[in-house]
C-alpha positions as CSV (number, residue, x, y, z in Angstrom):
1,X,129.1,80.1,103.6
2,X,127.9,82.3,100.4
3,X,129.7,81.8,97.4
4,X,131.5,84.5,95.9
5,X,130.3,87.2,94.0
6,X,131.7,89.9,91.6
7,X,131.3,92.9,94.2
8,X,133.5,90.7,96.3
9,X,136.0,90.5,93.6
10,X,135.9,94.2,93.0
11,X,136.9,94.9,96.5
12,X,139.9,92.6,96.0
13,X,140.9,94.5,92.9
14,X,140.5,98.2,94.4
15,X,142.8,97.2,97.4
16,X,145.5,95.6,95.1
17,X,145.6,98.5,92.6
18,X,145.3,101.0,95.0
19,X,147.3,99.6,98.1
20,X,145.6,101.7,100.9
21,X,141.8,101.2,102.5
22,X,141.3,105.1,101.7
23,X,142.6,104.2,97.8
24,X,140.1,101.5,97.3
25,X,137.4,103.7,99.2
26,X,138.1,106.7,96.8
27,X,137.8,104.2,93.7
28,X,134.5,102.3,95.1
29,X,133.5,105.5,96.2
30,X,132.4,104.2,99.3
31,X,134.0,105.0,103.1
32,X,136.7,103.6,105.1
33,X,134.2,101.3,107.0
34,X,132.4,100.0,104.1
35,X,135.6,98.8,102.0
36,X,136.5,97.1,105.1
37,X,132.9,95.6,105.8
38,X,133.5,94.1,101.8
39,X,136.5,92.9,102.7
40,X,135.4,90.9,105.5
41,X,132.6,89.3,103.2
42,X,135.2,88.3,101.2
43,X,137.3,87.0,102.9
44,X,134.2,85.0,104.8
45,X,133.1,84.0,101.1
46,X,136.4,82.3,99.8
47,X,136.9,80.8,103.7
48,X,140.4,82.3,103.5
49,X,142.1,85.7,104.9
50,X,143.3,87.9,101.8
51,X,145.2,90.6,103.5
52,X,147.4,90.4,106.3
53,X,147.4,93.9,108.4
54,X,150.2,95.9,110.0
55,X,149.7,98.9,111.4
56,X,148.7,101.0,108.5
57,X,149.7,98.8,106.0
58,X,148.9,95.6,104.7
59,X,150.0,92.5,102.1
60,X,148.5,90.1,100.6
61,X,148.3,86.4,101.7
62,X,149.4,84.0,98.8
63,X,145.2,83.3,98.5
64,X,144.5,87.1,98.1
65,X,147.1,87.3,95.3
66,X,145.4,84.4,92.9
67,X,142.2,86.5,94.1
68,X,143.5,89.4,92.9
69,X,144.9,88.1,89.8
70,X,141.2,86.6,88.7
71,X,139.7,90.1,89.8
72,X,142.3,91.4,87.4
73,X,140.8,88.9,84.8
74,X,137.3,89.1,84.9
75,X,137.6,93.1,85.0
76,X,139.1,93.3,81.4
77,X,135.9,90.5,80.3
78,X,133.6,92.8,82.1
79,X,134.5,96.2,80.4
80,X,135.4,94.6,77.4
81,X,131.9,93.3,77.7
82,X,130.4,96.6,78.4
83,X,132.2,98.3,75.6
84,X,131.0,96.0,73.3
85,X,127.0,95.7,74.4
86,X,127.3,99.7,74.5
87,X,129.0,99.0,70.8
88,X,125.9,97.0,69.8
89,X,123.0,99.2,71.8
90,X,124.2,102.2,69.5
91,X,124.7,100.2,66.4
92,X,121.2,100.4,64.0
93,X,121.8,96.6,62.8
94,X,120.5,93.6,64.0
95,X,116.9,92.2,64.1
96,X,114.0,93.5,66.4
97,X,111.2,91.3,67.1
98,X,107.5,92.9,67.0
99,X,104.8,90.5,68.5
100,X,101.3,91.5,67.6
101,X,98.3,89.7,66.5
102,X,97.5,87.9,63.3
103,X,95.2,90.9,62.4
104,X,97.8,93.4,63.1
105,X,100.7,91.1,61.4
106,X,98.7,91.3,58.2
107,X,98.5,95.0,58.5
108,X,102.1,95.5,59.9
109,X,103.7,93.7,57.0
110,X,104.9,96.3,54.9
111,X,107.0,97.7,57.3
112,X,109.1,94.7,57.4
113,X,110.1,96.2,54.1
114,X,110.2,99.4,54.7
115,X,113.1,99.2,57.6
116,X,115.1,96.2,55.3
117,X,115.0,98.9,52.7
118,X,115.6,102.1,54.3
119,X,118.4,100.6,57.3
120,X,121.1,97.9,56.0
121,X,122.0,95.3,58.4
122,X,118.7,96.3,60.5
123,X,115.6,93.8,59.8
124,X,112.2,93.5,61.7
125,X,110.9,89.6,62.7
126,X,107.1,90.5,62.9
127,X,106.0,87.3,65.5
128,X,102.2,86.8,65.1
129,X,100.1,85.2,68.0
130,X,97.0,85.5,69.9
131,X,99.7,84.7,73.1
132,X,101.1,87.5,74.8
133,X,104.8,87.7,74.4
134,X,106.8,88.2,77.9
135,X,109.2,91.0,76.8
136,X,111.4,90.8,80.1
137,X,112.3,87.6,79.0
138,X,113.3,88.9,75.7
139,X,110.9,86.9,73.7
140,X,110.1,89.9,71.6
141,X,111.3,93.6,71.9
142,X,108.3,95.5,70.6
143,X,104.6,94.7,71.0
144,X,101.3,95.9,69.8
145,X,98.4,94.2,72.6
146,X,94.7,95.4,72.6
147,X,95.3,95.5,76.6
148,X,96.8,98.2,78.9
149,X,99.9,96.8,79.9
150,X,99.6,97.0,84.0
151,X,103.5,96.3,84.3
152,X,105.6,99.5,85.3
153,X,108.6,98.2,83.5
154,X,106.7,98.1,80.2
155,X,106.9,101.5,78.4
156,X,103.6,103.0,76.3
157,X,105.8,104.3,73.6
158,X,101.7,105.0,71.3
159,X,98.6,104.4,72.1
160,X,95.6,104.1,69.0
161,X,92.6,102.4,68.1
162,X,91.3,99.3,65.2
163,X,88.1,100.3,64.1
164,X,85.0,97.3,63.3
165,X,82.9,97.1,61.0
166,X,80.1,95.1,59.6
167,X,81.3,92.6,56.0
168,X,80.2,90.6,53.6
169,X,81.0,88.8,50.1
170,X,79.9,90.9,46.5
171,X,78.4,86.8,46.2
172,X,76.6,86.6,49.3
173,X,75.1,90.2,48.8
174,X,74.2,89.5,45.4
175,X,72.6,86.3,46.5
176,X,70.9,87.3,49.3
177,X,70.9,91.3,49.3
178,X,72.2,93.9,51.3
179,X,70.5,95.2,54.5
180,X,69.3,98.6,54.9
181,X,69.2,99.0,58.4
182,X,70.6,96.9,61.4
183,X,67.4,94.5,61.8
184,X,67.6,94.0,58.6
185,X,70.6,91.4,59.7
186,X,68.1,89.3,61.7
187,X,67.1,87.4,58.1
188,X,70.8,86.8,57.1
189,X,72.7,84.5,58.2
190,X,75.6,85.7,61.0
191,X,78.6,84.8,61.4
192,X,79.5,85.0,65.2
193,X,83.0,84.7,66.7
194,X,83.7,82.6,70.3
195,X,81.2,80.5,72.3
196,X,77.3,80.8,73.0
197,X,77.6,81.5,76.5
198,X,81.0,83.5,76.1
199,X,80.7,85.3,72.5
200,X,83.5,87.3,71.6
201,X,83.2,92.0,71.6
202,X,84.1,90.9,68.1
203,X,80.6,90.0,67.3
204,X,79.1,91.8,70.2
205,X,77.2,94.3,67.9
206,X,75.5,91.0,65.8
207,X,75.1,88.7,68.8
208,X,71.2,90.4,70.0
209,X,69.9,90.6,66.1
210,X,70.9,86.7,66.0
211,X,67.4,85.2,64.6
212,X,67.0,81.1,65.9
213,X,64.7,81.1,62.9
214,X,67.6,81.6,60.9
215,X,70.6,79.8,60.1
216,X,73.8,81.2,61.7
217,X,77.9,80.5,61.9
218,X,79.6,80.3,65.4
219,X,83.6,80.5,64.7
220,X,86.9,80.6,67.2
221,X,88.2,83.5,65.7
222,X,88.6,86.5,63.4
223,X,90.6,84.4,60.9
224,X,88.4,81.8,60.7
225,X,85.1,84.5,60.6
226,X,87.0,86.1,57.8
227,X,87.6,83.1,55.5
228,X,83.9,82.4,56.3
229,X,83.2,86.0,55.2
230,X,84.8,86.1,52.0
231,X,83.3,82.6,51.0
232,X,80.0,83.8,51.4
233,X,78.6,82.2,54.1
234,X,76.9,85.3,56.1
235,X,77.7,88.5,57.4
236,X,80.0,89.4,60.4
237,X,82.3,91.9,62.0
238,X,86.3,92.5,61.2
239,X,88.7,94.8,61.8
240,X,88.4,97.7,59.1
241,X,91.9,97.8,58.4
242,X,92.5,94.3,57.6
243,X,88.8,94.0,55.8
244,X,88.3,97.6,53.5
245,X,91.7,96.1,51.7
246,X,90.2,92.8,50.6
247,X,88.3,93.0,47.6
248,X,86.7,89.9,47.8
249,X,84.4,91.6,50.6
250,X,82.6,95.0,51.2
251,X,80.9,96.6,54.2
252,X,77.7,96.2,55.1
253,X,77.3,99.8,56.6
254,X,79.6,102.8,56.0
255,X,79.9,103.5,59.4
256,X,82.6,101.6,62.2
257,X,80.0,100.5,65.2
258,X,83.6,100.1,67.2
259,X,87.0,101.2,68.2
260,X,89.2,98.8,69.9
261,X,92.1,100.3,72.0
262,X,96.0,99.2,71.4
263,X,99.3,100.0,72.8
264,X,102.1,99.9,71.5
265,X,104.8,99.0,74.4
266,X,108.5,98.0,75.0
267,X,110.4,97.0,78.3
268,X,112.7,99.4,79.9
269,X,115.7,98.0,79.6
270,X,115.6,98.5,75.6
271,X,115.1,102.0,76.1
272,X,119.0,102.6,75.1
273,X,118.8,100.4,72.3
274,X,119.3,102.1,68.9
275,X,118.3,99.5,67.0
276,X,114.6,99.3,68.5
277,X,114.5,102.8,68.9
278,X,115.1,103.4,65.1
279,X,111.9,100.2,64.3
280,X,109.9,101.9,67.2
281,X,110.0,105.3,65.6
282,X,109.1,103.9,62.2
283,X,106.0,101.7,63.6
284,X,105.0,104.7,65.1
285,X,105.5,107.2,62.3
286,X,103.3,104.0,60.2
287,X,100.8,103.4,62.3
288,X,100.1,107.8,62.8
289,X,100.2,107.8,58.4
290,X,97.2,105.3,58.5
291,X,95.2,106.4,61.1
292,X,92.2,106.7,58.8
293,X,92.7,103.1,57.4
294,X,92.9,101.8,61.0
295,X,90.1,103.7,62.7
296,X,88.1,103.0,59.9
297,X,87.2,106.3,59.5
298,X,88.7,106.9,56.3
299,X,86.4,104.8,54.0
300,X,86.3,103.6,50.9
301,X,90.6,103.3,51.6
302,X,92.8,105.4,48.9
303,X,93.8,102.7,46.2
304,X,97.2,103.8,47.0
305,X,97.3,103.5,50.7
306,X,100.5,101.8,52.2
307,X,98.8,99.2,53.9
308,X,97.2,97.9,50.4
309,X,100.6,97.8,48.7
Protein backbone atom coordinates (compact mmCIF):
# COMPACT_ATOMS: atom_id res chain seq x y z
CA UNK A 1 0.00 0.00 0.00
CA UNK A 2 1.58 3.60 -0.91
CA UNK A 3 1.54 6.01 1.66
CA UNK A 4 -0.21 9.07 1.24
CA UNK A 5 0.63 11.88 -0.58
CA UNK A 6 -0.48 15.62 -0.84
CA UNK A 7 -2.30 15.20 -4.40
CA UNK A 8 -4.27 12.57 -2.45
CA UNK A 9 -5.17 15.07 0.10
CA UNK A 10 -6.06 17.64 -2.40
CA UNK A 11 -8.65 15.48 -3.87
CA UNK A 12 -10.12 15.02 -0.44
CA UNK A 13 -10.34 18.74 0.03
CA UNK A 14 -11.88 19.58 -3.54
CA UNK A 15 -14.73 17.08 -2.89
CA UNK A 16 -15.44 18.36 0.68
CA UNK A 17 -15.51 22.10 -0.34
CA UNK A 18 -17.14 21.55 -3.38
CA UNK A 19 -19.66 18.60 -2.56
CA UNK A 20 -20.15 17.30 -6.18
CA UNK A 21 -17.53 15.05 -8.50
CA UNK A 22 -18.08 17.82 -11.35
CA UNK A 23 -17.26 20.68 -8.35
CA UNK A 24 -13.96 19.15 -7.40
CA UNK A 25 -13.26 18.38 -11.28
CA UNK A 26 -13.89 22.21 -12.14
CA UNK A 27 -11.47 23.17 -9.15
CA UNK A 28 -8.67 20.43 -10.06
CA UNK A 29 -9.37 21.22 -13.44
CA UNK A 30 -9.38 17.80 -14.33
CA UNK A 31 -12.58 15.45 -15.66
CA UNK A 32 -15.14 13.50 -14.02
CA UNK A 33 -13.10 10.23 -14.45
CA UNK A 34 -9.90 11.48 -13.21
CA UNK A 35 -11.26 12.98 -9.76
CA UNK A 36 -12.72 9.70 -9.36
CA UNK A 37 -9.50 7.77 -10.42
CA UNK A 38 -7.79 10.20 -7.31
CA UNK A 39 -10.18 9.27 -5.20
CA UNK A 40 -9.78 5.70 -5.49
CA UNK A 41 -5.92 6.12 -4.82
CA UNK A 42 -6.86 7.63 -1.87
CA UNK A 43 -8.96 5.81 -0.50
CA UNK A 44 -6.39 2.68 -1.44
CA UNK A 45 -3.59 4.87 0.27
CA UNK A 46 -5.18 5.53 3.79
CA UNK A 47 -6.79 1.59 3.56
CA UNK A 48 -10.09 3.20 4.36
CA UNK A 49 -13.31 4.25 2.13
CA UNK A 50 -13.76 8.25 2.43
CA UNK A 51 -17.04 8.73 0.78
CA UNK A 52 -20.04 6.76 0.87
CA UNK A 53 -22.13 7.06 -2.64
CA UNK A 54 -25.86 7.43 -3.28
CA UNK A 55 -27.07 7.90 -6.39
CA UNK A 56 -25.71 11.29 -7.27
CA UNK A 57 -24.67 12.22 -3.99
CA UNK A 58 -22.42 11.28 -1.56
CA UNK A 59 -21.11 11.81 2.50
CA UNK A 60 -18.33 11.36 4.05
CA UNK A 61 -17.37 8.33 6.25
CA UNK A 62 -16.25 9.48 9.80
CA UNK A 63 -12.30 8.53 8.23
CA UNK A 64 -12.89 10.94 5.19
CA UNK A 65 -13.91 13.79 7.62
CA UNK A 66 -10.55 13.80 9.87
CA UNK A 67 -9.08 13.47 6.17
CA UNK A 68 -10.70 16.28 5.18
CA UNK A 69 -10.06 18.27 8.19
CA UNK A 70 -5.98 17.66 7.80
CA UNK A 71 -6.42 18.58 3.92
CA UNK A 72 -8.01 21.66 5.39
CA UNK A 73 -4.82 22.02 7.50
CA UNK A 74 -2.00 21.45 5.50
CA UNK A 75 -3.73 23.70 2.64
CA UNK A 76 -3.52 27.00 4.77
CA UNK A 77 0.60 25.81 5.63
CA UNK A 78 0.96 25.25 1.96
CA UNK A 79 -0.24 28.71 0.60
CA UNK A 80 0.83 30.37 3.57
CA UNK A 81 4.09 28.78 2.60
CA UNK A 82 3.87 29.81 -0.99
CA UNK A 83 2.93 33.35 -0.15
CA UNK A 84 5.79 33.66 1.89
CA UNK A 85 8.76 31.97 -0.48
CA UNK A 86 7.06 34.25 -3.24
CA UNK A 87 7.45 37.09 -0.36
CA UNK A 88 11.16 36.22 -0.05
CA UNK A 89 12.00 35.41 -4.08
CA UNK A 90 10.89 39.19 -4.68
CA UNK A 91 12.51 40.51 -1.67
CA UNK A 92 16.36 42.04 -2.58
CA UNK A 93 17.68 40.89 1.03
CA UNK A 94 19.35 38.00 2.06
CA UNK A 95 22.79 36.52 1.22
CA UNK A 96 23.77 34.97 -2.30
CA UNK A 97 26.58 32.56 -2.43
CA UNK A 98 29.10 32.99 -5.50
CA UNK A 99 31.57 29.96 -5.84
CA UNK A 100 34.53 30.65 -7.99
CA UNK A 101 38.16 29.96 -7.77
CA UNK A 102 40.85 31.42 -5.53
CA UNK A 103 42.07 33.50 -8.53
CA UNK A 104 38.73 34.75 -9.38
CA UNK A 105 37.82 35.30 -5.36
CA UNK A 106 40.82 37.59 -5.29
CA UNK A 107 39.53 39.54 -8.26
CA UNK A 108 35.75 39.27 -7.36
CA UNK A 109 36.31 40.88 -3.96
CA UNK A 110 35.30 44.16 -4.35
CA UNK A 111 31.97 43.51 -5.28
CA UNK A 112 31.29 41.98 -2.02
CA UNK A 113 31.31 45.68 -1.14
CA UNK A 114 29.86 47.05 -3.74
CA UNK A 115 26.28 45.06 -3.28
CA UNK A 116 26.62 45.50 0.92
CA UNK A 117 26.84 49.20 -0.01
CA UNK A 118 24.58 49.78 -2.77
CA UNK A 119 21.51 47.02 -1.39
CA UNK A 120 20.76 47.01 2.50
CA UNK A 121 19.89 43.74 3.89
CA UNK A 122 21.44 42.04 0.57
CA UNK A 123 25.15 40.61 1.10
CA UNK A 124 27.31 38.37 -1.25
CA UNK A 125 29.33 35.15 0.53
CA UNK A 126 32.11 34.82 -2.21
CA UNK A 127 33.00 30.76 -1.52
CA UNK A 128 36.48 30.15 -3.03
CA UNK A 129 37.55 26.56 -4.12
CA UNK A 130 39.27 24.68 -6.76
CA UNK A 131 35.89 22.06 -6.10
CA UNK A 132 33.06 22.60 -8.13
CA UNK A 133 30.06 23.60 -6.21
CA UNK A 134 26.74 21.41 -6.94
CA UNK A 135 24.18 24.33 -7.31
CA UNK A 136 21.04 21.97 -7.34
CA UNK A 137 21.86 21.16 -4.12
CA UNK A 138 22.01 24.72 -3.18
CA UNK A 139 25.53 24.75 -2.11
CA UNK A 140 26.04 28.05 -3.88
CA UNK A 141 23.66 30.09 -6.08
CA UNK A 142 26.05 31.73 -8.51
CA UNK A 143 29.26 30.38 -10.07
CA UNK A 144 32.07 31.49 -12.18
CA UNK A 145 33.86 27.71 -13.61
CA UNK A 146 36.57 27.80 -16.41
CA UNK A 147 34.36 24.70 -17.87
CA UNK A 148 31.19 24.67 -20.04
CA UNK A 149 28.64 23.63 -17.82
CA UNK A 150 27.02 20.39 -19.87
CA UNK A 151 23.90 20.40 -17.36
CA UNK A 152 20.64 21.81 -19.06
CA UNK A 153 19.38 22.97 -15.77
CA UNK A 154 22.38 25.30 -15.34
CA UNK A 155 21.77 28.67 -16.96
CA UNK A 156 24.89 30.70 -18.94
CA UNK A 157 23.77 33.97 -17.66
CA UNK A 158 27.93 35.47 -19.36
CA UNK A 159 30.31 33.99 -20.89
CA UNK A 160 34.29 35.87 -20.92
CA UNK A 161 37.73 35.03 -20.85
CA UNK A 162 41.18 35.33 -18.03
CA UNK A 163 43.91 36.29 -19.96
CA UNK A 164 47.94 34.73 -19.10
CA UNK A 165 50.75 36.08 -19.07
CA UNK A 166 54.38 35.56 -18.49
CA UNK A 167 55.79 37.21 -14.50
CA UNK A 168 58.43 37.77 -12.55
CA UNK A 169 59.83 39.73 -9.38
CA UNK A 170 61.55 43.62 -9.96
CA UNK A 171 64.41 41.30 -7.64
CA UNK A 172 64.64 38.34 -9.66
CA UNK A 173 64.88 40.62 -13.00
CA UNK A 174 67.28 42.81 -11.49
CA UNK A 175 69.31 39.73 -10.45
CA UNK A 176 69.15 37.81 -13.26
CA UNK A 177 67.81 40.12 -16.20
CA UNK A 178 64.94 40.21 -18.26
CA UNK A 179 64.53 38.05 -21.48
CA UNK A 180 64.13 39.57 -24.73
CA UNK A 181 62.60 36.95 -26.63
CA UNK A 182 60.87 33.57 -25.54
CA UNK A 183 64.20 31.32 -25.62
CA UNK A 184 65.60 33.66 -23.78
CA UNK A 185 63.52 31.78 -20.80
CA UNK A 186 65.49 28.51 -21.35
CA UNK A 187 68.57 30.21 -19.02
CA UNK A 188 66.08 31.31 -16.16
CA UNK A 189 64.81 29.39 -13.92
CA UNK A 190 60.82 28.33 -14.47
CA UNK A 191 58.49 27.99 -12.35
CA UNK A 192 56.02 25.18 -13.59
CA UNK A 193 52.60 24.39 -12.17
CA UNK A 194 51.23 20.48 -11.83
CA UNK A 195 53.20 17.24 -12.38
CA UNK A 196 55.99 16.17 -14.98
CA UNK A 197 54.00 13.85 -16.74
CA UNK A 198 50.63 15.83 -16.27
CA UNK A 199 51.83 19.68 -16.27
CA UNK A 200 49.20 22.00 -15.91
CA UNK A 201 47.75 24.66 -19.55
CA UNK A 202 48.85 27.01 -16.83
CA UNK A 203 52.48 26.53 -17.64
CA UNK A 204 51.85 25.05 -20.98
CA UNK A 205 53.54 27.94 -22.92
CA UNK A 206 57.04 27.46 -20.43
CA UNK A 207 56.87 23.66 -20.23
CA UNK A 208 59.00 23.06 -23.99
CA UNK A 209 61.66 26.13 -23.21
CA UNK A 210 62.24 24.13 -19.73
CA UNK A 211 66.25 23.73 -19.90
CA UNK A 212 67.48 20.27 -17.65
CA UNK A 213 70.73 22.30 -17.57
CA UNK A 214 68.99 24.71 -15.62
CA UNK A 215 67.45 24.78 -12.32
CA UNK A 216 63.57 24.84 -12.40
CA UNK A 217 60.37 24.93 -9.78
CA UNK A 218 57.52 22.33 -10.16
CA UNK A 219 54.39 23.68 -7.92
CA UNK A 220 50.53 22.31 -7.35
CA UNK A 221 49.15 25.41 -8.13
CA UNK A 222 48.73 29.08 -9.23
CA UNK A 223 48.83 30.18 -5.61
CA UNK A 224 51.65 28.47 -4.68
CA UNK A 225 53.51 29.56 -8.35
CA UNK A 226 52.54 33.05 -7.46
CA UNK A 227 54.08 33.30 -3.92
CA UNK A 228 57.04 31.60 -5.66
CA UNK A 229 56.87 34.42 -8.21
CA UNK A 230 56.83 37.28 -6.18
CA UNK A 231 59.76 35.87 -3.91
CA UNK A 232 61.90 35.71 -6.71
CA UNK A 233 62.52 32.35 -7.41
CA UNK A 234 61.95 32.21 -11.48
CA UNK A 235 59.59 33.19 -13.90
CA UNK A 236 56.10 31.63 -14.66
CA UNK A 237 52.66 32.18 -15.93
CA UNK A 238 49.39 33.89 -13.94
CA UNK A 239 46.35 35.07 -14.69
CA UNK A 240 46.72 38.86 -15.84
CA UNK A 241 44.06 40.08 -13.75
CA UNK A 242 45.15 38.81 -10.45
CA UNK A 243 49.12 39.48 -11.43
CA UNK A 244 49.24 43.29 -13.44
CA UNK A 245 47.69 44.45 -9.78
CA UNK A 246 50.56 43.19 -7.68
CA UNK A 247 53.37 45.43 -7.57
CA UNK A 248 55.67 43.19 -6.23
CA UNK A 249 55.84 41.49 -9.88
CA UNK A 250 55.93 42.72 -13.61
CA UNK A 251 55.50 40.95 -16.93
CA UNK A 252 57.95 39.42 -18.65
CA UNK A 253 56.35 40.14 -22.17
CA UNK A 254 53.66 42.79 -22.88
CA UNK A 255 51.72 40.50 -24.68
CA UNK A 256 48.91 37.60 -23.08
CA UNK A 257 50.18 34.11 -24.85
CA UNK A 258 46.49 32.94 -23.51
CA UNK A 259 42.76 33.38 -22.95
CA UNK A 260 41.04 31.00 -20.73
CA UNK A 261 37.28 30.65 -21.23
CA UNK A 262 34.67 31.10 -18.07
CA UNK A 263 31.01 31.08 -17.52
CA UNK A 264 29.24 32.54 -15.43
CA UNK A 265 26.11 30.08 -14.59
CA UNK A 266 23.09 29.63 -12.12
CA UNK A 267 20.48 26.81 -11.81
CA UNK A 268 17.03 27.25 -12.98
CA UNK A 269 15.11 27.21 -10.24
CA UNK A 270 16.80 30.66 -9.01
CA UNK A 271 15.72 32.22 -12.10
CA UNK A 272 12.74 33.96 -10.04
CA UNK A 273 14.88 34.92 -7.35
CA UNK A 274 15.29 38.70 -6.97
CA UNK A 275 17.77 38.62 -4.73
CA UNK A 276 20.30 36.63 -7.14
CA UNK A 277 18.99 38.34 -9.99
CA UNK A 278 19.91 41.77 -8.50
CA UNK A 279 24.02 40.12 -7.49
CA UNK A 280 23.89 38.41 -11.00
CA UNK A 281 23.28 41.67 -12.79
CA UNK A 282 25.98 43.38 -10.80
CA UNK A 283 28.71 40.56 -11.40
CA UNK A 284 27.84 40.89 -14.79
CA UNK A 285 27.81 44.59 -15.20
CA UNK A 286 31.68 44.13 -13.12
CA UNK A 287 33.03 41.65 -14.90
CA UNK A 288 31.91 43.68 -18.70
CA UNK A 289 33.69 47.21 -16.80
CA UNK A 290 36.96 45.20 -16.53
CA UNK A 291 37.15 43.41 -19.50
CA UNK A 292 40.50 44.91 -20.34
CA UNK A 293 41.95 44.03 -16.88
CA UNK A 294 40.73 40.49 -17.24
CA UNK A 295 41.64 39.68 -20.86
CA UNK A 296 44.81 41.25 -20.23
CA UNK A 297 44.56 43.22 -22.97
CA UNK A 298 44.48 46.44 -21.35
CA UNK A 299 48.11 46.68 -19.99
CA UNK A 300 49.93 48.44 -17.91
CA UNK A 301 46.15 48.46 -15.72
CA UNK A 302 44.74 52.14 -14.97
CA UNK A 303 45.99 52.99 -11.34
CA UNK A 304 42.45 53.54 -10.59
CA UNK A 305 40.88 50.43 -11.88
CA UNK A 306 38.19 48.74 -9.61
CA UNK A 307 39.81 45.64 -9.29
CA UNK A 308 43.01 47.48 -7.71
CA UNK A 309 40.96 49.33 -5.17
Amino acid sequence: MANPNWSHFRVVLALKNEGSISGAARILGVDGSTVSRRLASAEQAFGTPIIIRGGGEFTFTPEGLVIADAAKQMDVVVNDTRINVSAMRQQPTGTVKIACVPTAAHVLRPLVHQIADAFDGLYVDLISSISAFDLAKGEADIAVRTREPKDPALVVAYSFTWGRALYGSKTYFEKHGRPKTPDDLRDHTLVRIGTGSSPSKASAFIERLDNPERPSIRVENTDSAQMMIEQGAGIGSLFCAFADTNSNIERVFPDPFDQVDSWVIYHESARGSQRVRIVLDALVAFLKDNRGLLTGLAYPPTPRSFISS
